[in-house]
ZAMAR-756186 format. One record per residue (C-alpha): residue number from 1; chain; x, y, z. Coordinates in pm, whole numbers, m for minus. Layout:
REM ZAMAR-756186
kese=NUM kolmar=A u=X v=Y w=Z;
...
END
This chain:
REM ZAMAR-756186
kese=1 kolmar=A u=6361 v=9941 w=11694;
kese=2 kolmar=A u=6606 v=10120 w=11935;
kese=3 kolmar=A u=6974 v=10104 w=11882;
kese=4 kolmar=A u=6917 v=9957 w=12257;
kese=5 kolmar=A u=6701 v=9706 w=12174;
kese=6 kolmar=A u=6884 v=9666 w=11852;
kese=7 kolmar=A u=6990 v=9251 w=11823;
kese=8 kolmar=A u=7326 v=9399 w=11647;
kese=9 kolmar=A u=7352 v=9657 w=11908;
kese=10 kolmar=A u=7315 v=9395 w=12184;
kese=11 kolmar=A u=7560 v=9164 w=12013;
kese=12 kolmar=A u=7856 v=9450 w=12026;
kese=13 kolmar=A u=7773 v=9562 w=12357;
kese=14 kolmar=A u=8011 v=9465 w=12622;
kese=15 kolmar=A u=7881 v=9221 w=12834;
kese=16 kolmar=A u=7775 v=9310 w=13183;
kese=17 kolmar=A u=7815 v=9708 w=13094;
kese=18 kolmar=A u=7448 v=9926 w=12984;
kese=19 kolmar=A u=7470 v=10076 w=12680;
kese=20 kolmar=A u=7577 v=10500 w=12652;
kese=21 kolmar=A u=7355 v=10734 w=12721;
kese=22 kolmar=A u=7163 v=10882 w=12353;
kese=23 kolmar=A u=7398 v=11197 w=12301;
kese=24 kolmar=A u=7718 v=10970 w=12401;
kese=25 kolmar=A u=7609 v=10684 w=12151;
kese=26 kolmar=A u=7561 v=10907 w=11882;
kese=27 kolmar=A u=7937 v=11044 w=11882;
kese=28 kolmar=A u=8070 v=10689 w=11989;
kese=29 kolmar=A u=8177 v=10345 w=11781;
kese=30 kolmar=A u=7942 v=10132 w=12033;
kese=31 kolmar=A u=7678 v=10047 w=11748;
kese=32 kolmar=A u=7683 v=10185 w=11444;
kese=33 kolmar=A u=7535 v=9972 w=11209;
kese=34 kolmar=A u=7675 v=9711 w=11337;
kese=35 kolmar=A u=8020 v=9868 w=11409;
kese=36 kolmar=A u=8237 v=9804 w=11731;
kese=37 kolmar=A u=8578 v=9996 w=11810;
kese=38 kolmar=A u=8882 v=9752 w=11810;
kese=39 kolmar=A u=9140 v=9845 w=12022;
kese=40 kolmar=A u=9497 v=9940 w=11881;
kese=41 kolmar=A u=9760 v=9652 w=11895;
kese=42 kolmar=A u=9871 v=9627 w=12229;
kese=43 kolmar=A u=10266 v=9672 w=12337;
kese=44 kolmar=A u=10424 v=9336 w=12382;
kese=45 kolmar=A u=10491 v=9497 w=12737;
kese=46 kolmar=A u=10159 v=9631 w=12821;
kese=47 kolmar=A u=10013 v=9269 w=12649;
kese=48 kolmar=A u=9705 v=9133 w=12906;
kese=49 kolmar=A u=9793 v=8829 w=13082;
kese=50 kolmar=A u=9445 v=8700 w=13119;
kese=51 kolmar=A u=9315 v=8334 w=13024;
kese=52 kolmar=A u=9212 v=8481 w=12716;
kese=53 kolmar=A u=9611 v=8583 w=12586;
kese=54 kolmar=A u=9723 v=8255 w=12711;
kese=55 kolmar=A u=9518 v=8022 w=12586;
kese=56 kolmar=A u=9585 v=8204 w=12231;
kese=57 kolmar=A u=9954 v=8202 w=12313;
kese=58 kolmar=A u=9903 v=7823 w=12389;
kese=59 kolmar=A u=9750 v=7760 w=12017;
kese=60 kolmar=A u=10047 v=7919 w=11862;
kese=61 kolmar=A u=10283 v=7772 w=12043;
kese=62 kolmar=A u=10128 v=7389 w=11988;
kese=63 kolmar=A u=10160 v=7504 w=11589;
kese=64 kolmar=A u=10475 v=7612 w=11617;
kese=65 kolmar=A u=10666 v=7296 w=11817;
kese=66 kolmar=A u=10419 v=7035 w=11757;
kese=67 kolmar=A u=10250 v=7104 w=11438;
kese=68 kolmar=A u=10607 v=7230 w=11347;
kese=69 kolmar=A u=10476 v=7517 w=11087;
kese=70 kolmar=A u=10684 v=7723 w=10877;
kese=71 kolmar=A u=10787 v=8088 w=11008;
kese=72 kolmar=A u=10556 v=8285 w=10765;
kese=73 kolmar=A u=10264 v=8032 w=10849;
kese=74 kolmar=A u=10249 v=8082 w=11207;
kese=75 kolmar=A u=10291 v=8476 w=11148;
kese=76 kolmar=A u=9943 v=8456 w=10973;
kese=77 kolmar=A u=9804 v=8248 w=11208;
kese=78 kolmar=A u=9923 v=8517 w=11514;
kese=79 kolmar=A u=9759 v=8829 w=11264;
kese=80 kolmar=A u=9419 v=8646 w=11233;
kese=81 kolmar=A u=9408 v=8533 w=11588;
kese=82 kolmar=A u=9508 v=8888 w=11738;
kese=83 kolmar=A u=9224 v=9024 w=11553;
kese=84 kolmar=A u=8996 v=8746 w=11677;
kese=85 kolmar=A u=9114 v=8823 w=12036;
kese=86 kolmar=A u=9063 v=9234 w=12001;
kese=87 kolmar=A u=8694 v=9135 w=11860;
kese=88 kolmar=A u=8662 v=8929 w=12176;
kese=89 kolmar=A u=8782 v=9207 w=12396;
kese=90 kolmar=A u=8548 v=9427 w=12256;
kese=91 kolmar=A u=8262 v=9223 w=12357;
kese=92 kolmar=A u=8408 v=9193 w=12730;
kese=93 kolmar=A u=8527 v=8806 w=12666;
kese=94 kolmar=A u=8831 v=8740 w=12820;
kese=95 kolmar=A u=8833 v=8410 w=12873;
kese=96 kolmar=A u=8735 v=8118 w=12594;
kese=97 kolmar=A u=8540 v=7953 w=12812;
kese=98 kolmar=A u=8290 v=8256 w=12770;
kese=99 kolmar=A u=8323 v=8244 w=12365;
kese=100 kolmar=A u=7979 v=8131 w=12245;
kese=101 kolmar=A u=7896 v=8021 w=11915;
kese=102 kolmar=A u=7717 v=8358 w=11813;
kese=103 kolmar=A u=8011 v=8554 w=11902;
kese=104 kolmar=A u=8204 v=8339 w=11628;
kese=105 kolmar=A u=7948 v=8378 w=11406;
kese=106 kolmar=A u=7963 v=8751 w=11464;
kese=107 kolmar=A u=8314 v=8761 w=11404;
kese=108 kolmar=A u=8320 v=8535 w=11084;
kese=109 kolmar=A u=8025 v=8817 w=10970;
kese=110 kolmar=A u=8238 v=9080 w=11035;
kese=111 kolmar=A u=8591 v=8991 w=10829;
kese=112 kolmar=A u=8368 v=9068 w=10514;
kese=113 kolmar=A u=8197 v=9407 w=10605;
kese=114 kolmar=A u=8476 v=9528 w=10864;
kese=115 kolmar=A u=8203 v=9596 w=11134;
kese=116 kolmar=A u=8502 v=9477 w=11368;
kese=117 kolmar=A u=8675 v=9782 w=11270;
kese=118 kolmar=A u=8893 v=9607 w=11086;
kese=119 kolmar=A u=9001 v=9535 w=10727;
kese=120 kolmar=A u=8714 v=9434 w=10463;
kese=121 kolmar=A u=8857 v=9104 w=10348;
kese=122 kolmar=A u=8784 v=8880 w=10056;
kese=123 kolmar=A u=8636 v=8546 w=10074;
kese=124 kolmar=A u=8904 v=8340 w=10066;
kese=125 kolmar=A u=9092 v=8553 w=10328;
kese=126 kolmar=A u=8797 v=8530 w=10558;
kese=127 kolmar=A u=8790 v=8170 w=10525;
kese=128 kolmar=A u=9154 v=8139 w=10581;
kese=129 kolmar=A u=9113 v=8350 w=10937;
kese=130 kolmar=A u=8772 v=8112 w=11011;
kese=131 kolmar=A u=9030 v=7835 w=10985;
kese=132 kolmar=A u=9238 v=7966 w=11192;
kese=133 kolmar=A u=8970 v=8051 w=11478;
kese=134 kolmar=A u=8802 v=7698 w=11419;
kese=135 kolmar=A u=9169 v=7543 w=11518;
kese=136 kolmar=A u=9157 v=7722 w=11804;
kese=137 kolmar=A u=8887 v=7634 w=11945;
kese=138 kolmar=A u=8919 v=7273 w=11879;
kese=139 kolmar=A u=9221 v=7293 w=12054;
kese=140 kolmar=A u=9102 v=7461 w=12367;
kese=141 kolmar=A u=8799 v=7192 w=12374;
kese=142 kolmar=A u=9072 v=6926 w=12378;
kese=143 kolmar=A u=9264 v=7070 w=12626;
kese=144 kolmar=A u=9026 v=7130 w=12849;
kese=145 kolmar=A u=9008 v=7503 w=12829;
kese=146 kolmar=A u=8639 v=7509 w=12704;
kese=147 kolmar=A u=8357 v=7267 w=12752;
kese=148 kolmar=A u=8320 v=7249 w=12407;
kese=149 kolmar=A u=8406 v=7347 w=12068;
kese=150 kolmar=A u=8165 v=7661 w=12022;
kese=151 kolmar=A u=8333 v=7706 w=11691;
kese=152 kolmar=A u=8215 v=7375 w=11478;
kese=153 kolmar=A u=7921 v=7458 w=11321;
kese=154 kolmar=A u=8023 v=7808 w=11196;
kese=155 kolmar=A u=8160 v=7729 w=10862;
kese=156 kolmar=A u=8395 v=7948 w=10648;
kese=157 kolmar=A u=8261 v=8170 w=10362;
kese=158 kolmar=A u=8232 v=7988 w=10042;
kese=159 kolmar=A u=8554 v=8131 w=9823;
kese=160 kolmar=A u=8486 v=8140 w=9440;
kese=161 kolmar=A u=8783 v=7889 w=9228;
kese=162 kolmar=A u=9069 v=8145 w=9123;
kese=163 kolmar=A u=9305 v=8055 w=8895;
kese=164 kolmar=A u=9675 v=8084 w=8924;
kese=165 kolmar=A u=9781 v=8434 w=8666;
kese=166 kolmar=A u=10062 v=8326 w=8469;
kese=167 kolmar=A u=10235 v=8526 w=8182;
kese=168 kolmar=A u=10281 v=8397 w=7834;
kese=169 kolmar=A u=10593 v=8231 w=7718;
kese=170 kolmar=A u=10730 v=8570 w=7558;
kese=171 kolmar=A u=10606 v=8787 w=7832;
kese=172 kolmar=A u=10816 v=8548 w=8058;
kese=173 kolmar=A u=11127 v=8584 w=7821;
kese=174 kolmar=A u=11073 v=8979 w=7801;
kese=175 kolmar=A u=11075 v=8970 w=8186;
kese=176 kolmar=A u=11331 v=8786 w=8231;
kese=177 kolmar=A u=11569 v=8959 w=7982;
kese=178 kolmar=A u=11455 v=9298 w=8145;
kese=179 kolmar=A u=11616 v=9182 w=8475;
kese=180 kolmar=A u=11998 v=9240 w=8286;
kese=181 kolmar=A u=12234 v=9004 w=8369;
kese=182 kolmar=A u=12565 v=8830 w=8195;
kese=183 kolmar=A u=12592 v=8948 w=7809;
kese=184 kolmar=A u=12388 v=9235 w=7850;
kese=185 kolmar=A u=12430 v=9603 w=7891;
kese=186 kolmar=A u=12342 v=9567 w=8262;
kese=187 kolmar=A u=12582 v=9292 w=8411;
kese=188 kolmar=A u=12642 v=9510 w=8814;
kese=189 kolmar=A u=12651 v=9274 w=9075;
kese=190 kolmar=A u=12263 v=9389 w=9154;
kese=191 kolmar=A u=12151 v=9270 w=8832;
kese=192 kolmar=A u=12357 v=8917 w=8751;
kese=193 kolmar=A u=12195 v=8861 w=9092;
kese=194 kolmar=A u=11843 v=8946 w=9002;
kese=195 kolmar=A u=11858 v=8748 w=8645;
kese=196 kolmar=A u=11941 v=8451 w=8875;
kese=197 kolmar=A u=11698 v=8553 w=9108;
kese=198 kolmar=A u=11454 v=8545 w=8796;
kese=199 kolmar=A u=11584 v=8213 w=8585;
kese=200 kolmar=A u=11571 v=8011 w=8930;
kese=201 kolmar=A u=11218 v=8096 w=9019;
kese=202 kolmar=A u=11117 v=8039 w=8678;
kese=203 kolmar=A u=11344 v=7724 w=8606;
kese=204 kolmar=A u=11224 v=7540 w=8935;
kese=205 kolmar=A u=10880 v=7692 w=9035;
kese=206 kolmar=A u=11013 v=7802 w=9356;
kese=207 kolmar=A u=10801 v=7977 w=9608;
kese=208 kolmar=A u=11003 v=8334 w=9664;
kese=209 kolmar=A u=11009 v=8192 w=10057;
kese=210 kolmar=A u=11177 v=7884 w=9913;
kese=211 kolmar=A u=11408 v=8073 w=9680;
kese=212 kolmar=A u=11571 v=8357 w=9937;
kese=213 kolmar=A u=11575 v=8094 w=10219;
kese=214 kolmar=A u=11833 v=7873 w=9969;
kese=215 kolmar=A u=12181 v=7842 w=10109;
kese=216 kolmar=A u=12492 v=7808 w=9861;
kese=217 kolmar=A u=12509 v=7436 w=9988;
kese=218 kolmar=A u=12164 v=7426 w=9833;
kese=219 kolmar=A u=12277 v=7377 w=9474;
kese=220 kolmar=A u=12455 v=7138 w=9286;
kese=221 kolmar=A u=12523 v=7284 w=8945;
kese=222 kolmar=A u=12726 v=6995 w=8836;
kese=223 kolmar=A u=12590 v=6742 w=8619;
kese=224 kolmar=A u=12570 v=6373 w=8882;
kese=225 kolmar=A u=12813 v=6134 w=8792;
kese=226 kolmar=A u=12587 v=5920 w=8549;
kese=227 kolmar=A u=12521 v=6243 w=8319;
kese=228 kolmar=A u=12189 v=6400 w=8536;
kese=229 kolmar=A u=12088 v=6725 w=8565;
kese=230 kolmar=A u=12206 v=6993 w=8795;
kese=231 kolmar=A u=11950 v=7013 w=9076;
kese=232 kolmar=A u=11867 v=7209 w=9372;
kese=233 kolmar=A u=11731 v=7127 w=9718;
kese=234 kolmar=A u=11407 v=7318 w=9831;
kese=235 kolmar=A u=11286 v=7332 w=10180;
kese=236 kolmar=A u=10884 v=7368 w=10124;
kese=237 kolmar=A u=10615 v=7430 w=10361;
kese=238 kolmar=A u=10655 v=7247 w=10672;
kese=239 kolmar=A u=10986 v=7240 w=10565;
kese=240 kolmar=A u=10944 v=6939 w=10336;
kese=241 kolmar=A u=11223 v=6881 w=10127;
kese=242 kolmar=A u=11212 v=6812 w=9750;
kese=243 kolmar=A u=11448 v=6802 w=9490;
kese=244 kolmar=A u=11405 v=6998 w=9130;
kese=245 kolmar=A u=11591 v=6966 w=8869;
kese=246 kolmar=A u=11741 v=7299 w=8690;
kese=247 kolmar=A u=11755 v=7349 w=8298;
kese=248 kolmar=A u=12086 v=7535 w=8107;
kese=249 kolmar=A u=11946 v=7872 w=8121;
kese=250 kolmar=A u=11866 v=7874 w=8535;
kese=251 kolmar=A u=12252 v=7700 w=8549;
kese=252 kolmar=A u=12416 v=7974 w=8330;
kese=253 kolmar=A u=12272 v=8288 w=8514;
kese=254 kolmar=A u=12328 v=8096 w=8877;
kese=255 kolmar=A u=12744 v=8040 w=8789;
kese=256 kolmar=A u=12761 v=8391 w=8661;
kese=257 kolmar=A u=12596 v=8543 w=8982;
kese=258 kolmar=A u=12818 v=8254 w=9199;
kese=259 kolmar=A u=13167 v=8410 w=8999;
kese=260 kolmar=A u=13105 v=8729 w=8909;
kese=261 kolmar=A u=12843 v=8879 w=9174;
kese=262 kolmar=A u=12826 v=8734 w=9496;
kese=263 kolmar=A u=13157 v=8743 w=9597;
kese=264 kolmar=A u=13102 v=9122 w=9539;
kese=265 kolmar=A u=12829 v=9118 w=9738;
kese=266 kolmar=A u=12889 v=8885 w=10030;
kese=267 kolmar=A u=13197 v=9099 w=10078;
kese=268 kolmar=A u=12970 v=9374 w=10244;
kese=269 kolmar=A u=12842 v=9183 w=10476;
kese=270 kolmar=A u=12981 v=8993 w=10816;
kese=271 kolmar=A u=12998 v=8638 w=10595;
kese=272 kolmar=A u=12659 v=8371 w=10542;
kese=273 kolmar=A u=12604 v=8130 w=10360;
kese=274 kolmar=A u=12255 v=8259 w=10209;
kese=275 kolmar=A u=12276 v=8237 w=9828;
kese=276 kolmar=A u=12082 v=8526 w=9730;
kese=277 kolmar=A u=12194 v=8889 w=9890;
kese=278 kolmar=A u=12102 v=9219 w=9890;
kese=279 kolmar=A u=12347 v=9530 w=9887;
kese=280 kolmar=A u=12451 v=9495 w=10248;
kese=281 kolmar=A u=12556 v=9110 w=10215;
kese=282 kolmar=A u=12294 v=8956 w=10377;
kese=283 kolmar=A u=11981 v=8729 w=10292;
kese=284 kolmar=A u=11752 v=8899 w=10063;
kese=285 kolmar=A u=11438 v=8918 w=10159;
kese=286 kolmar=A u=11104 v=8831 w=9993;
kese=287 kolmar=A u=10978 v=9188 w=10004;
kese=288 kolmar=A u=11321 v=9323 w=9794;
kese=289 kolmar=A u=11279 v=8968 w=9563;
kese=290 kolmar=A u=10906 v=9084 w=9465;
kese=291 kolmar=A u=10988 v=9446 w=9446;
kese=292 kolmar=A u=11264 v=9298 w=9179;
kese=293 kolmar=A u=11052 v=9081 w=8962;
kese=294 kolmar=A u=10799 v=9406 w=8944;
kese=295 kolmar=A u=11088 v=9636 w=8847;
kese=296 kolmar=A u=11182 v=9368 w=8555;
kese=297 kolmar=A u=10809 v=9368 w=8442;
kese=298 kolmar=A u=10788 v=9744 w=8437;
kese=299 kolmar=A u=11084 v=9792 w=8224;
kese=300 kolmar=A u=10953 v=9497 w=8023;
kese=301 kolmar=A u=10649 v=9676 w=7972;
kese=302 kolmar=A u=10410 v=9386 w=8126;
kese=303 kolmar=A u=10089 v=9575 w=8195;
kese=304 kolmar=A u=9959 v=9246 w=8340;
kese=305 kolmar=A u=9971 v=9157 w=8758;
kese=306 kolmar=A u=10305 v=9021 w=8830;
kese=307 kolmar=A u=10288 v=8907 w=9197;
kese=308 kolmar=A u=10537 v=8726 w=9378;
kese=309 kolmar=A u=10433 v=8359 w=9284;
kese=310 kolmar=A u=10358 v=8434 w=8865;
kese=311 kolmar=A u=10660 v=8289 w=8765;
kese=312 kolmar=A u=10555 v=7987 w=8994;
kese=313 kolmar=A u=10194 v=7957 w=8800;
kese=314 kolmar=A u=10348 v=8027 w=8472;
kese=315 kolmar=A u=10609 v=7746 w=8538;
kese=316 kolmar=A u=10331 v=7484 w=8636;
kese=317 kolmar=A u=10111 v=7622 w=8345;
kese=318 kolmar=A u=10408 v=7573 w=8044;
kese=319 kolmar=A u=10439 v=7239 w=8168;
kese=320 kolmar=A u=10073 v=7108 w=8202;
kese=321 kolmar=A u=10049 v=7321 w=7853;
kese=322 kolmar=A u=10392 v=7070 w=7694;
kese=323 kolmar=A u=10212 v=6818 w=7817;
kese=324 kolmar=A u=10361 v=6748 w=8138;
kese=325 kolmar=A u=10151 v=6480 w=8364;
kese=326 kolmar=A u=9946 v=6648 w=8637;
kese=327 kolmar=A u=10151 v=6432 w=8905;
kese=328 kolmar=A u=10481 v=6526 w=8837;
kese=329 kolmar=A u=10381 v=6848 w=8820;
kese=330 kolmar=A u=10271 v=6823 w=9161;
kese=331 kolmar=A u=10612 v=6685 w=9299;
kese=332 kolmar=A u=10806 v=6983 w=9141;
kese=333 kolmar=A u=10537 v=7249 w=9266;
kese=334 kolmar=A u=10568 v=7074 w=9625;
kese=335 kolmar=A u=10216 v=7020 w=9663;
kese=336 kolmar=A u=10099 v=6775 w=9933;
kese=337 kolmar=A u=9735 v=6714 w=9748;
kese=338 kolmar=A u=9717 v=6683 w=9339;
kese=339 kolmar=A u=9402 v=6844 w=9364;
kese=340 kolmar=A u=9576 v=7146 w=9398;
kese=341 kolmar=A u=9801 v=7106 w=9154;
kese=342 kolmar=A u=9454 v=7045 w=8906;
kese=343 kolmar=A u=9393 v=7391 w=8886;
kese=344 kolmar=A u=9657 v=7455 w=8642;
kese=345 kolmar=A u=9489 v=7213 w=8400;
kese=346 kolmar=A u=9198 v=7411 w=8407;
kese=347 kolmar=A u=9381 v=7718 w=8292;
kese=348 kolmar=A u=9488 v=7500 w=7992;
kese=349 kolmar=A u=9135 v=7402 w=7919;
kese=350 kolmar=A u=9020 v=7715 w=7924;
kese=351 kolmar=A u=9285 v=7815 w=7640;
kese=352 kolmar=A u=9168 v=7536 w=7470;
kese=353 kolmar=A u=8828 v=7603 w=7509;
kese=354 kolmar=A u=8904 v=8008 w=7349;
kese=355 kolmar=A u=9085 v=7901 w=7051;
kese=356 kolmar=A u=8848 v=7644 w=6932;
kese=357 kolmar=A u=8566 v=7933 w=6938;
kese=358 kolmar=A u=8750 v=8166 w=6804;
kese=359 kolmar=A u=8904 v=7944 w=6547;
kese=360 kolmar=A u=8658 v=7634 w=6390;
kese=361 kolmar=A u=8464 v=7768 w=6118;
kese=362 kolmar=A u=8159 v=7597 w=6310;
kese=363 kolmar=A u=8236 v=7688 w=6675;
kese=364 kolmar=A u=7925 v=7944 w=6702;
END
């Protein structure tokens, strides 16, 4: 079959335009296999203003005020859309109302072989952009902007369960001792900030977001008048507010950084309120809190993956594993469902499951 006549080809041809010549095609992105050129990332001020651009700014803008999602949320949403819209563009669509189902289904094809041009993406990345387009276009059906929802029978790519890394209790010890901090050789401002950087995330099961979004006001490190715990107020996604208790250790390294540290630290700055801060005295950010917690793995020689949420999983993990009810688990982590919160008890099982083969005489 010609590349012409090609069902691919005529998928990621522009509509209304014939196909280059033989000699052209051959040194061109039109169709190769089935590969389209996506245009670069467009200039804010050379952005199209077309019914295509607005009805995507129009999404975001209903998730930002009215769904009211978090910052980071709605900058994911904007990345997987703008991709969606350059696909689009390829194909000459630049309105929704022109968006059929099979260009959807093209697009949900292409986030797992790249034949958009862009990034080869994992299952449960794909699915997360599919969700994002399917919003879209339920929106635009509701508002009028297409006849119908061309989006509803294209279903995201089935992800396989993956469950939460966390570290073992000493490799969580090891890390956290590697950070520095009061009564060690290492007690700079940098790290009595980055132990309590470390003990919080650990002591609570913070998201990082949650953690370096904190303000001092934030924390109450004083036991309550009838003998409670100190606690701390998180902001979650959607910025639902929960509060966590915090244990001796997390309360120790937090007064140390509070006397000892921030004062040094704020003092650089022009003055805020934000309770963790980097060497300039402002917020830290979650890029320099990850690149932290990998520096204290490293010099605590933890070959594993330490990513940004581990001490998160192995917080949820220790307590399902002391035997912690699922539920309350849940309210710490901030989950809205439990059945998110369930994974960690599958981790659990699954140690359960290894030492009773490795250890009854009559296992195997």
């Amino acid at each position: 079959m010609s590349p012409r006549a090609s069902p691919a080809c005529a998928r990621l041809t522009p509509r209304g335009t014939r196909a280059p010549p033989r000699a052209v095609r051959a040194r061109s992105l039109w169709c190769r296999a089935p590969r389209i050129r996506l245009a670069e990332p467009t200039p804010a001020s050379e952005a199209p203003d077309d019914a295509l651009a607005r009805a995507v700014g129009g999404y975001l803008r209903h998730l930002g005020i009215e769904r009211g999602l978090a910052a980071n949320t709605l900058a994911a949403y904007g990345r997987d859309l703008a991709r969606y819209e350059r696909y689009l563009r390829a194909l000459g669509v630049v309105d929704p109302a022109d968006v059929s189902t099979r260009d959807v289904t093209g697009f949900a094809a292409a986030l797992g072989d790249g034949a958009d041009g862009g990034a080869v993406l994992a299952a449960r990345s794909a699915a997360r952009v599919v969700v994002a387009v399917r919003g879209a276009h339920r929106f635009w059906a509701l508002e009028g902007l297409t006849a119908e929802d061309v989006s509803s029978e294209v279903h995201p790519p089935a992800a396989g369960q993956r469950l939460p890394k966390a570290l073992p209790l000493p490799q969580v010890e090891a890390l956290l001792e590697a950070a520095g901090g009061e009564g060690t050789e290492d007690d700079t401002p940098a790290a009595l900030r980055d132990r309590a950087l470390l003990e919080f995330l650990y002591a609570t099961g913070a998201r990082v977001s949650e953690a370096v979004g904190l303000d001092v006001d934030d924390l109450h490190l004083e036991p309550s008048a009838d003998g409670g715990p100190a606690v701390v107020r998180l902001f979650g996604k959607g910025s639902k507010e929960r509060v966590v208790p915090l244990g001796s250790y997390a309360v120790r390294a937090l007064s140390a950084y509070l006397v000892r540290a921030r004062p040094v630290l704020v003092s650089k700055g022009r003055g805020t309120a934000a309770l963790f801060l980097n060497q300039r005295g402002s917020r830290l950010s979650r890029q320099s809190a990850w690149n932290l917690m990998r520096s204290a793995a490293d010099k605590a020689g933890i070959t594993a993956d330490v990513g940004p949420h581990t001490l998160r999983h192995s917080f949820a993990t220790h307590l399902i594993e002391g035997g912690a009810d699922v539920r309350v688990v849940q309210e710490l982590l901030g989950h809205v469902s439990v059945t998110t919160t369930q994974v960690y008890t599958m981790i659990t099982v699954d140690t359960l499951r290894e030492v009773f083969m490795t250890s009854h005489p009559r296992a195997r």
